[in-house]
Structures are given as structure tokens and as C-alpha cells.
N, C-alpha and C positions, 0 to 999 in steps of 0.2 A: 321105912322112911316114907313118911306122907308127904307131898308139894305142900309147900308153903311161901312159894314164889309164883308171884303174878309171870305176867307176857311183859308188862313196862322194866318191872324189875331185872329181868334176864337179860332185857335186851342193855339197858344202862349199864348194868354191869361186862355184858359183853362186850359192847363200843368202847368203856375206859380200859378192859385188857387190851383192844387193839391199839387204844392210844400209846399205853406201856412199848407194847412193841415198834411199834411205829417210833416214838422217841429213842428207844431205845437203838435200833435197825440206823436212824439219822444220828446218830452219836451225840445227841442230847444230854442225855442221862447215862453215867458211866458210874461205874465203883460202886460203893454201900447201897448209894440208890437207884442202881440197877438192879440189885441183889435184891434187896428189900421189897421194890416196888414188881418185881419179874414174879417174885413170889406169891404176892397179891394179885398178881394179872394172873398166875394159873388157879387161885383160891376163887376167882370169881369166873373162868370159864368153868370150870369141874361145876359149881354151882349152879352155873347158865344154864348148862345143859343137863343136869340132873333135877333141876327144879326146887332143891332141897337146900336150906341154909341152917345149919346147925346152931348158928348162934340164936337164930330167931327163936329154936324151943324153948330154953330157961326163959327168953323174955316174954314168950305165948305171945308173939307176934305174925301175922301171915299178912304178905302179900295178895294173896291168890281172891280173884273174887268167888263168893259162896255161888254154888249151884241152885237153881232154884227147883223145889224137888213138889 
């Protein structure tokens, strides 16, 4: 698995899992859309910190800026 996720990207996705929890933790959001949206909160920490978004292959999309070599 090659990074294909910037530093902006990780982090936006990290900050909206905390928000998840966070609504979540203040009883905001309960039932289907706690389920739904909790699962999305751990699909984009696992992501955060592995640097790697599998959806973005089939779309040959990268965040990551190129190195200059």
C-alpha cells in the first residue's frame, strides 16, 4: 500500500471522527446514526493514520503532495 493521503487530508478526517465521538459521548446522535456514522469515524481514523484510502485507487486520485526528486 503506497500513501496516497496528504497531512490536510488526515487531519480533516481525523477532527470529523472526533467530532463523531464527541456527538456521540454528548448524546447527540443515538441509534442507526450512531451506528452508521461510528463506523465512519473508525474508517477514517484507520485511514488517518495509515495514510492509505482505498477508495482513492480505482479513482487514481492522491492527496499526497509529489516529492521533488
Amino acid at each position: 500500500m503506497k500513501a496516497n493521503m496528504g497531512l490536510v487530508d488526515r487531519l480533516v478526517r481525523f477532527l470529523l471522527a472526533i467530532v463523531v465521538l464527541v456527538l456521540y459521548l454528548m448524546n447527540a446522535i443515538s441509534g442507526l446514526a450512531a451506528i452508521i456514522l461510528g463506523i465512519i469515524a473508525l474508517i477514517f481514523i484507520i485511514t488517518s493514520f495509515s495514510g492509505f484510502c482505498p477508495l482513492y485507487v480505482p479513482l487514481k486520485l492522491t492527496t499526497k503532495k509529489r516529492s521533488i526528486q
